[in-house]
C-alpha positions as CSV (number, residue, x, y, z in Angstrom):
1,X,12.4,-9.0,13.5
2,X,13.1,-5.3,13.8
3,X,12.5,-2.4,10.8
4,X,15.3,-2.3,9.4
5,X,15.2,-6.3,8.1
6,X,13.1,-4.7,5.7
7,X,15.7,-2.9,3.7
8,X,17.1,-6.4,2.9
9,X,14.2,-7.7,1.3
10,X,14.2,-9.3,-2.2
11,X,10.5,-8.8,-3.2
12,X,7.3,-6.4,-3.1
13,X,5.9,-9.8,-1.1
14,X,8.4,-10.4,1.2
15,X,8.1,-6.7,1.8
16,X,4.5,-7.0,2.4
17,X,4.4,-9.8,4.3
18,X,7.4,-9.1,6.9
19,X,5.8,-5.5,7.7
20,X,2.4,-7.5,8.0
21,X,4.3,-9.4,10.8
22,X,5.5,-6.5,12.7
23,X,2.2,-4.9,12.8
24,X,0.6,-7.6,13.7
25,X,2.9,-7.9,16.8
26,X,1.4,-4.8,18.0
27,X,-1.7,-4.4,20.2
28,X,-3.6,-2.5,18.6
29,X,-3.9,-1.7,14.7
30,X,-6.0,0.4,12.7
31,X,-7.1,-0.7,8.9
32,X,-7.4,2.5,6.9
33,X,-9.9,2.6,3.7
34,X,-9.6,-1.5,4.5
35,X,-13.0,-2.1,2.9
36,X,-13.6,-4.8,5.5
37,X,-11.7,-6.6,7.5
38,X,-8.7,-8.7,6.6
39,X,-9.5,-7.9,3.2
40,X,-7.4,-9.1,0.5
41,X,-3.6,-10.1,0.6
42,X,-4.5,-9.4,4.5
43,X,-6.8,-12.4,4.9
44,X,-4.3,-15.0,5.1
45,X,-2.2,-13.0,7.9
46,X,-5.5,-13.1,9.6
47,X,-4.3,-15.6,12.4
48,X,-1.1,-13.4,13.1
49,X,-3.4,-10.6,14.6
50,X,-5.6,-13.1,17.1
51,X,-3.9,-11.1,20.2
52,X,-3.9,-7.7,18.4
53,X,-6.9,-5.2,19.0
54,X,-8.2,-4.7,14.9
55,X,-10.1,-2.6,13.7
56,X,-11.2,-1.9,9.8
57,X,-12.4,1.8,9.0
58,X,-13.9,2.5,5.8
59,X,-16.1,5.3,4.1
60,X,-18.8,2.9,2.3
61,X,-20.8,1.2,4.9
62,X,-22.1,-1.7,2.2
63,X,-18.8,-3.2,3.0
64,X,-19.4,-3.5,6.4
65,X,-16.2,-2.0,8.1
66,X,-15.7,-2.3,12.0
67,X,-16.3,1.8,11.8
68,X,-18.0,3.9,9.1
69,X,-15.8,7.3,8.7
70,X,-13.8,9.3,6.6
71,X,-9.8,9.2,6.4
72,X,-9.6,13.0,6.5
73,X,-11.3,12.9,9.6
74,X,-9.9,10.6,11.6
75,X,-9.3,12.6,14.9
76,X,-13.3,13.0,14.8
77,X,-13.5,9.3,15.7
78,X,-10.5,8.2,17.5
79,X,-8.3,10.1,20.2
80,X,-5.1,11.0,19.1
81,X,-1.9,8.4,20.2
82,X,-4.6,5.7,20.2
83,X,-3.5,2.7,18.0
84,X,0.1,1.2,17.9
85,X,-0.1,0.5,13.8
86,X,-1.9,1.3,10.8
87,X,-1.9,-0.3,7.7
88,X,-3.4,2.0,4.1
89,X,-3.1,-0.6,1.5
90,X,-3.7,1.1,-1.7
91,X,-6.0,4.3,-0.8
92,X,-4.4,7.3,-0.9
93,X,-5.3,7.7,-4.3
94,X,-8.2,7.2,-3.7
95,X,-8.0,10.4,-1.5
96,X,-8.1,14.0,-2.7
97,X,-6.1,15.2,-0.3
98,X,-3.4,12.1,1.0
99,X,-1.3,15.1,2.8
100,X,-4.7,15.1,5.1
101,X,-4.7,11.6,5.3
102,X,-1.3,11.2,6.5
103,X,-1.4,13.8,8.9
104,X,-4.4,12.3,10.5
105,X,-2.7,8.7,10.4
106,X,0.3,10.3,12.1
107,X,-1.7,11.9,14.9
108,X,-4.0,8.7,15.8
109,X,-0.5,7.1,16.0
110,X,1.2,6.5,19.5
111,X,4.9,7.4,19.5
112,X,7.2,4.8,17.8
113,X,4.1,3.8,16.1
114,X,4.2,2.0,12.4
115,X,2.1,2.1,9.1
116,X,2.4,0.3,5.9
117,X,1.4,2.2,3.0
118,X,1.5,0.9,-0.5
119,X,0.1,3.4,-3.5
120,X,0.6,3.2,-7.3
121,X,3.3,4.7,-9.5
122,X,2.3,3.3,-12.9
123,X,-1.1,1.9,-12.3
124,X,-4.4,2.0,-14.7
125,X,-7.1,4.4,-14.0
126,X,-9.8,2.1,-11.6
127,X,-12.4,4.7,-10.0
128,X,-15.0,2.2,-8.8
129,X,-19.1,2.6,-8.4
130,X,-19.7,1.2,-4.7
131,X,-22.6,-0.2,-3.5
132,X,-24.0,3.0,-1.8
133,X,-23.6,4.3,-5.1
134,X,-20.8,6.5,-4.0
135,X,-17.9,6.9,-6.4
136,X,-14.7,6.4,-5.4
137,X,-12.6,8.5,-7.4
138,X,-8.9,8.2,-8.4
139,X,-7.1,11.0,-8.2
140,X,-3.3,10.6,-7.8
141,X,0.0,8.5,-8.4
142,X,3.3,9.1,-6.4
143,X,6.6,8.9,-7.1
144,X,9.3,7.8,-4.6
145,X,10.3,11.6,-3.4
146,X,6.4,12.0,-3.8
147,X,6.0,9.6,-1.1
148,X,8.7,10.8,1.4
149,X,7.3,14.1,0.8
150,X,4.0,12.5,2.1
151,X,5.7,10.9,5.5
152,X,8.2,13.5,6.2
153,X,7.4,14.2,9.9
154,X,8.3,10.6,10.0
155,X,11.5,9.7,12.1
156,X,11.9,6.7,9.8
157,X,11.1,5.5,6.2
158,X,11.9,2.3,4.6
159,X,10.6,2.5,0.8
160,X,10.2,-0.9,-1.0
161,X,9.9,-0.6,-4.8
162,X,10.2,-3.6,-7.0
163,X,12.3,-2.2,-9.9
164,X,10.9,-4.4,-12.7
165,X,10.3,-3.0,-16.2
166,X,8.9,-5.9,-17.9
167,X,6.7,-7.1,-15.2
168,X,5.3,-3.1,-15.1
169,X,5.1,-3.2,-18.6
170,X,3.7,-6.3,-18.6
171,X,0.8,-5.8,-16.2
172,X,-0.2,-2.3,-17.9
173,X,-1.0,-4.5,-21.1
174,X,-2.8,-7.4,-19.9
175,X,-4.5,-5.5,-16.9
176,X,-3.1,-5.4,-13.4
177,X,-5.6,-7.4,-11.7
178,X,-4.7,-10.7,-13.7
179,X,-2.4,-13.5,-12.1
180,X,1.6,-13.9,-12.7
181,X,1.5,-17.4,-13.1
182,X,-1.0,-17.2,-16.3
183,X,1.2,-18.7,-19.1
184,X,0.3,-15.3,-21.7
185,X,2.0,-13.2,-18.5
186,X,4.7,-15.2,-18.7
187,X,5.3,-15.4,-22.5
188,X,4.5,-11.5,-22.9
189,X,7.5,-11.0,-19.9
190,X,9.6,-12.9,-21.1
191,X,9.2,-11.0,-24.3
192,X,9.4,-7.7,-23.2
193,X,12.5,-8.4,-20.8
194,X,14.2,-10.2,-23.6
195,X,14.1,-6.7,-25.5
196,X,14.5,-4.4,-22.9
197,X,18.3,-6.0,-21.9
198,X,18.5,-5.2,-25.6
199,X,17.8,-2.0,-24.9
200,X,20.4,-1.5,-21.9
201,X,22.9,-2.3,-23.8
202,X,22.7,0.8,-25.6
203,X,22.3,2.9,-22.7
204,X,18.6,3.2,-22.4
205,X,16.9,2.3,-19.2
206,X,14.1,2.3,-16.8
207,X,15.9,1.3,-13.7
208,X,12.7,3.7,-12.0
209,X,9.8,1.9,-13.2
210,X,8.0,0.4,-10.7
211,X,3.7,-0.5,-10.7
212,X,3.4,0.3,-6.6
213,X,5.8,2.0,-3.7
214,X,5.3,0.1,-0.1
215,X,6.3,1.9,2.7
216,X,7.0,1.1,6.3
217,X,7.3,4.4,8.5
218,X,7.6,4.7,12.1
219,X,6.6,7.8,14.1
């Protein structure tokens, strides 16, 4: 599978998963702002990095990441061209200043190196209290063009967004962390996209309107 399979994909998951794949084919990733390892939607791609070099590094040491550091700082821990991938699932706004962040990504990266990114458009406000009583604040939402801005010494960027009013719609209402499959998701959806194809028949839409950008970029 080579990067630009990615433009062809049908779904935020396919996305996620198929750029998963490819950085898991590298030898060594970084996870950046991870929590802990294989955290999340990463766990069950867990067995696809079992001859990859991984390593989770995260700001809050109560969730026991591989390596305790700051994004902003990245060069202070790790030589620069060290890792062949990085993957920043849902932090940079979580950063106040993801122009930092990216730059340091981009310098611990070998050349031809990868990241996935993925960071809210339309998303609820979710600071969180950590453990170490830290908060973790939550400062920004990107656009598309906010995001190439973001990864323009880039040579190339493949930008996923899964163009669904409803289902944004949808998700603001009923909170974002709750599951698709739950039967007053699926009535409210069905709702909303039965009036919005209303709606485009009068001209109005929101062909834009996505909940989260993912991003594959290579150096």
């Amino acid at each position: 599978m080579k990067l630009e399979d990615l433009e062809k994909c049908k779904s935020d998951e396919e996305f996620f998963n198929k750029a998963i794949c490819l950085i898991a084919k590298r030898k060594s990733v970084l996870d950046a702002g991870g929590s802990c390892a294989f955290h999340d939607d990463l766990r069950k791609h867990k067995h696809l990095f079992k001859n990859t070099k991984y390593v989770c590094v995260d700001i809050d040491p109560d969730r026991k990441p591989d390596i305790i550091a700051d994004l902003h700082y990245l060069d202070r821990v790790f030589k620069e061209e060290s890792f062949d991938a990085v993957i920043c699932k849902e932090v940079l706004e979580h950063c106040y200043n993801p122009f930092k962040v990216v730059d340091q990504i981009y310098k611990i990266l070998k050349p031809r190196g990868i990241v996935f990114i993925s960071a809210p458009f339309i998303y609820s406000y979710h600071h969180t209290k950590k453990a170490s009583s830290k908060l973790v604040n939550d400062y920004y939402r990107f656009t598309r063009a906010g995001m190439e801005q973001l990864l323009k010494k880039f040579s190339k960027v493949i930008v996923y967004s899964d163009t669904d009013y409803a289902d944004c719609i949808t998700s603001f209402l009923l909170g974002f962390r709750i599951e698709k499959n739950n039967l007053i998701y699926k009535i409210l959806k069905a709702t909303l996209s039965f009036i919005y194809s209303k709606f485009r028949r009068t001209g109005i839409t929101y062909d834009n309107t996505n909940v989260i950008y993912q991003i594959l970029a290579q150096k």
